[in-house]
C-alpha positions, 0 to 999 in steps of 0.5 A: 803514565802517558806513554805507558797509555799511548798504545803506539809504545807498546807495539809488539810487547803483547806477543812477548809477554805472557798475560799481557792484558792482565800485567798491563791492568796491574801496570796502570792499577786497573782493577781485574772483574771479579769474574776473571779471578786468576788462580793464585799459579796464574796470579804469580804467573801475571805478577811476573810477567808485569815485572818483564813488562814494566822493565821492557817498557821502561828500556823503551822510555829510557830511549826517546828523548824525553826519556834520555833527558831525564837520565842524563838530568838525574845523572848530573844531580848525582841520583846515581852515586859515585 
């Protein structure tokens, strides 16, 4: 959750994903105001680019060290299969 909240990871993924503000704050579990209720195409349309946004992020975690460390620990206790 700490890197998904420093803004320096996140550079440049708002001009990638659409809604972006909305599918960070369904990210983090933020809670949308009640005057800014989407209509339910946009709610898909937020869901779905939160589903884009969480993969970019995490293709970004995946790549710093700590990130690397992780994978390649859960890869040695087998969390992969064989």
């Amino acid at each position: 959750e700490d890197f998904v909240q420093d803004d320096f990871n996140l550079t440049g993924l708002g001009t990638q994903v659409p809604y972006y503000d909305y599918a960070l704050d369904i990210i983090l579990d933020v809670e949308t105001p009640q005057d800014e209720m989407l209509t339910e195409q946009q709610q898909e349309l937020v869901e779905s680019a939160a589903e884009v946004l969480y993969g970019l992020i995490h293709a970004r975690y995946i790549l710093t060290n700590r990130g690397m460390q992780q994978m390649l620990d859960k890869y040695k206790k087998g969390d992969f299969g064989r």
